[in-house]
N, C-alpha and C positions, 0 to 999 in steps of 0.2 A: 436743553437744546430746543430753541425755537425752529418750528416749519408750516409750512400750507402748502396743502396740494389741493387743486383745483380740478375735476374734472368736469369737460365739456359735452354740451349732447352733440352728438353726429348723427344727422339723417334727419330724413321729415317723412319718411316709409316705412315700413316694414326693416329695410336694412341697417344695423346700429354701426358702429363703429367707434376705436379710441380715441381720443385726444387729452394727454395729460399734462399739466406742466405742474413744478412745484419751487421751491426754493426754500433752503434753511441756512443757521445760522447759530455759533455759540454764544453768540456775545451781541446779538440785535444790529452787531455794524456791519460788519461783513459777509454778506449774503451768497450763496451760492447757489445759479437756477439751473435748472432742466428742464429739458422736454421728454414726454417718453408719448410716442406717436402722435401725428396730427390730425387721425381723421381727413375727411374728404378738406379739398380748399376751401371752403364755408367754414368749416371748425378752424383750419390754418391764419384764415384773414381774423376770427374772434381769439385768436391766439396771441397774433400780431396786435392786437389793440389791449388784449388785458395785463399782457405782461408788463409793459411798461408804466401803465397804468396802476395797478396794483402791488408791481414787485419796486417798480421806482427804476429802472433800468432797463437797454434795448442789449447788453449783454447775454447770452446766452452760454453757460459752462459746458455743456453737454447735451448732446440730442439723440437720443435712443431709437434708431427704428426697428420696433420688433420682429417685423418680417415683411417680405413685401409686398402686401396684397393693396389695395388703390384703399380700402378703407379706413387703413392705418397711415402708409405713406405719404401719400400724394399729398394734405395737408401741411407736409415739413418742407416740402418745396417752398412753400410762402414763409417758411420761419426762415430758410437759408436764405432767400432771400431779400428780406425785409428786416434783419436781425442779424445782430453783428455773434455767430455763432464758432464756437473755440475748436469744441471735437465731435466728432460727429461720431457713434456709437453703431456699425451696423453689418448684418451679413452681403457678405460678397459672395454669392452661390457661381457665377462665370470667372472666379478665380479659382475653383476647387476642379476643373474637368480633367486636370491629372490625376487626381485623386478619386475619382468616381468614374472612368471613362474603363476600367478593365469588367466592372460591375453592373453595367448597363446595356452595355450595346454590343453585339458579336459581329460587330464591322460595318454594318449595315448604313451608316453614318460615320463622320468623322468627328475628331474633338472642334473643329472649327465651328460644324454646323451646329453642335450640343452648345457651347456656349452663345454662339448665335440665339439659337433656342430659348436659352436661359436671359440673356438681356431683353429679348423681342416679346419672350412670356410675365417679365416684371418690368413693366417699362416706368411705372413710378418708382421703382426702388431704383433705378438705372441712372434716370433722370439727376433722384438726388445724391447719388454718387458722382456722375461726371460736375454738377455743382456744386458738390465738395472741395473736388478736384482743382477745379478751373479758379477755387475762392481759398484755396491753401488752408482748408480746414483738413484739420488731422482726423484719420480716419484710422480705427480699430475696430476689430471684430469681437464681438461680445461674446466668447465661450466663457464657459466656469471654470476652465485653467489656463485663462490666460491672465497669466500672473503679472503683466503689465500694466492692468486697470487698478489692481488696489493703490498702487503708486500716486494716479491723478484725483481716483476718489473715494477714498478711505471712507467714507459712508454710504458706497455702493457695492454690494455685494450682486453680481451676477451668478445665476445658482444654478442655472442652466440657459441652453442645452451645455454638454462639453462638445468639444470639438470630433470627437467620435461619435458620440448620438446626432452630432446635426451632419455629416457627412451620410450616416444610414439613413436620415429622412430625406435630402439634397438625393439622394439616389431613384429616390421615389415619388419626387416633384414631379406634377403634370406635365409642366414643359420639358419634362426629361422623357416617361415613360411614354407621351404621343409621340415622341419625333421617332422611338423604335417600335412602337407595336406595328405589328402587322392588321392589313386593311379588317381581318377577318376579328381581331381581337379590338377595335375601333367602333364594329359595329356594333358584336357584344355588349361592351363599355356603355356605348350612348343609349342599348336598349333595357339594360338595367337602370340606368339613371333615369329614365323615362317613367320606370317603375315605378320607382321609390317615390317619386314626384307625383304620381297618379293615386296610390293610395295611401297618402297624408289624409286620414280622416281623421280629426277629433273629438273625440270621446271623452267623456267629463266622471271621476270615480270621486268618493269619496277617501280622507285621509282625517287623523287625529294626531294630539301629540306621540302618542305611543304606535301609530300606527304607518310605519316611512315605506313612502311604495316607490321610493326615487331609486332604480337599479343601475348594478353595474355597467357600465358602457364596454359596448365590442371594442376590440381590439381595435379596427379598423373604424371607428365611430367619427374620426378627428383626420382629418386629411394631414400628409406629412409635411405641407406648406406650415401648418397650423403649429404642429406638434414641433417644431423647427423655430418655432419663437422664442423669445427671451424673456426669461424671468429673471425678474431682477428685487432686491431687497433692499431696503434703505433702513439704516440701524441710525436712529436717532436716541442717543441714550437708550433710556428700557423700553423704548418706542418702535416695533418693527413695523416695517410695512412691506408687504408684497404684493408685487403685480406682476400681471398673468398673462394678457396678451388672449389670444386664442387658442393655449394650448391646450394637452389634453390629459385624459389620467396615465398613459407612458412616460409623458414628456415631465410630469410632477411627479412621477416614483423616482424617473431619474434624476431629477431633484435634489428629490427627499436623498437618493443613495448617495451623493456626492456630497453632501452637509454633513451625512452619517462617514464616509470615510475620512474625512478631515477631521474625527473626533470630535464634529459640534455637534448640535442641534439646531433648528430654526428658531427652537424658542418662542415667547408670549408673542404672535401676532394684535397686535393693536390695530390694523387696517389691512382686508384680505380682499383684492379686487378679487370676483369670482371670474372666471376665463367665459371669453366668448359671449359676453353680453348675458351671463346667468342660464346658458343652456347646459339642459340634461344631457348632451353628448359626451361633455368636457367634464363633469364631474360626477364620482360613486361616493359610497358610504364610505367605503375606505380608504381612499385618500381624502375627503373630509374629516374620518377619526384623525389621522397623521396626522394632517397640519392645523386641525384645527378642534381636536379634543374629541372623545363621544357626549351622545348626547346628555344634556342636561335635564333636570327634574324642571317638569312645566310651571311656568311663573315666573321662574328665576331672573334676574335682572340682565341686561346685554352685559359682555363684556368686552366687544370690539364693537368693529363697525367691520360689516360687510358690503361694500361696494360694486355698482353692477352699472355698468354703461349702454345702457337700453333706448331704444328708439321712442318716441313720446308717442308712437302710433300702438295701439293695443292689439297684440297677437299674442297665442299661446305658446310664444318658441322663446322669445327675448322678454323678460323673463321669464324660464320657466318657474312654476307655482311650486311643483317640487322642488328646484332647487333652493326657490327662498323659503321653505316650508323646513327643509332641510339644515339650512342657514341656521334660521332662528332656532334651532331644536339644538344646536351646539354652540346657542349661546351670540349669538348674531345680530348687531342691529342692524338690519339691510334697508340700506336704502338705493335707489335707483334715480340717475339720469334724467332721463324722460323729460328732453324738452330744455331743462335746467341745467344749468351751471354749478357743481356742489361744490362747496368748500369746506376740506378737512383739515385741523389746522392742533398744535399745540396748546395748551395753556400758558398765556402771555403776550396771545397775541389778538390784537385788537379787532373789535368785529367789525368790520368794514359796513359804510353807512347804506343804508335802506335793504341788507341783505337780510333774508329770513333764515328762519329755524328749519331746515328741511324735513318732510313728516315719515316717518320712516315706512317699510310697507308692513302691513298686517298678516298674522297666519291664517290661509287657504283652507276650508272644511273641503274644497271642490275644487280637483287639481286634474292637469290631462294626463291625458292616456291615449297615446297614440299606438 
């Protein structure tokens, strides 16, 4: 099975964001592309320009929006429009307030206003629904049982959320939990975050191969906007690849749990996007043992590629040093964004002219500790 996936850099800040498109093939003739998020419009218009260019085609099979935050979405605005795109891939959180409305609110609101709420609080994901709509591209919501996707793309594995786990985080959306707290619970809120934001100091520790100081992440660590994203798997022959989106270690046990009750596994990951641009929020030791083996004896050669979509601006958050410290200790060739355009691709398929060898990142003696 021929493929290449591309991923793009989003941001020129401190803030990273996804943009991925890829396309494969069994037979070199018949191609079939995706997108799985666009990043801000900047990433969306270098989207619009390489795919045609690269893939040979302004067709699009599919376009994945993981969730609706402006850093992933808003980008896909310029695919649906600039790009003759089939099915569109994405959560509708203001079609579920029958489903969530006995759970949230004790009247204090009505369902009108909560979905109000919810369009008004994700206006790029809103956006490129009613341009869905208006452009007769078909639209599906991506849980992990809805058994209607393996039909169109039999090399698309969605693995999570399922339609119950993204209902419990959809309950605990911002734009949900502000419209009902009371004024007194508002203040609390914004006086905490205040906190947490005030003492971000970083602190620099020492780490070796044997020595992983990258810990388990709180429960609450991953906002439930985050944990509500889609994961999805692309099975290319013995070729897995998974992508992560921003979710977090709930959202990939539940996962892992829904692969396990189907009697599979996930199997050899070949290409593991880490979640959330390689921050230590999103991933622990042990949901990196699950999906991606324990650690390996120092030396040892890569045996995937670990991918991380990081801002080309240097801070201690995107990437974090432990998570690619991490990485590589299970066998990881990580490499990062930053700035660049990667290209990951099968054997067979031709290296596109003046592109380079991308250098992978090194392990960290001096990693944070915040």
């Amino acid at each position: 099975m021929l493929y290449e996936i591309d991923f793009f850099p989003v941001g020129d800040g401190e803030k990273s964001g996804d943009a991925i498109s890829l396309r494969y093939s069994s037979d070199g003739i018949h191609w079939t592309i995706g997108v799985v998020d666009g990043g801000t419009q900047t990433s969306g218009e270098a989207m619009v320009e390489h795919i045609p260019k690269y893939y040979e085609s302004n067709k699009i099979d599919f376009v994945i929006c993981t969730h609706p935050e402006q850093d992933h979405a808003s980008g896909l605005l310029t695919i649906l429009e600039e790009l003759n795109v089939s099915h569109l891939l994405m959560h509708c959180p203001w079609d579920h307030i029958d489903q969530i409305y006995n759970f949230v609110t004790d009247g204090r609101v009505s369902k009108e206003s909560l979905r109000k709420r919810l369009i008004e609080g994700h206006p790029y994901a809103y956006s490129l629904y009613e341009k869905a709509k208006s452009s007769n591209i078909n639209i599906y919501e991506p849980f992990s049982d809805n058994a209607l996707l393996k039909l169109f793309f039999p090399n698309l594995k969605i693995i999570g959320p399922s339609k119950f786990y993204y209902i419990a985080c959809l309950c605990n959306f911002k734009s949900i939990t502000e419209a009902t707290e009371t004024i007194l619970e508002s203040v609390m809120r914004k006086s905490i975050e205040l906190s947490k934001k005030a003492s971000s100091v970083v602190n620099w520790i020492k780490e070796t191969w044997n020595y992983e100081t990258l810990l388990e992440p709180a429960k609450d660590a991953v906002s439930s906007e985050n944990n509500s994203g889609v994961i999805s798997m692309f099975t290319f022959g013995e070729n897995n690849i998974l992508l992560t989106a921003d979710v977090g270690v709930p959202a990939l046990n539940n996962a892992i749990e829904h692969i396990s009750s189907c009697g599979r596994s996930i199997g050899r990951i070949s290409l593991f996007q880490a979640p959330h641009h390689g921050s230590k929020r999103n991933l622990g030791p042990s949901v990196l043992d699950k999906l991606l083996g324990e650690k390996r004896e120092e030396g040892n050669q890569p045996e995937y590629t670990a991918m991380i979509s990081a801002t080309k601006e240097k801070n201690s958050k995107h990437p974090s040093k432990k998570v690619v410290n991490a990485l590589i200790r299970r066998g990881a060739k990580v490499v990062a964004t930053q700035g660049t355009t990667i290209c990951h691709h099968s054997n067979g398929i031709q290296p596109r002219e003046r592109w380079q060898t991308v250098t992978p990142l090194s392990f960290y003696d001096q990693v944070e500790d915040e």
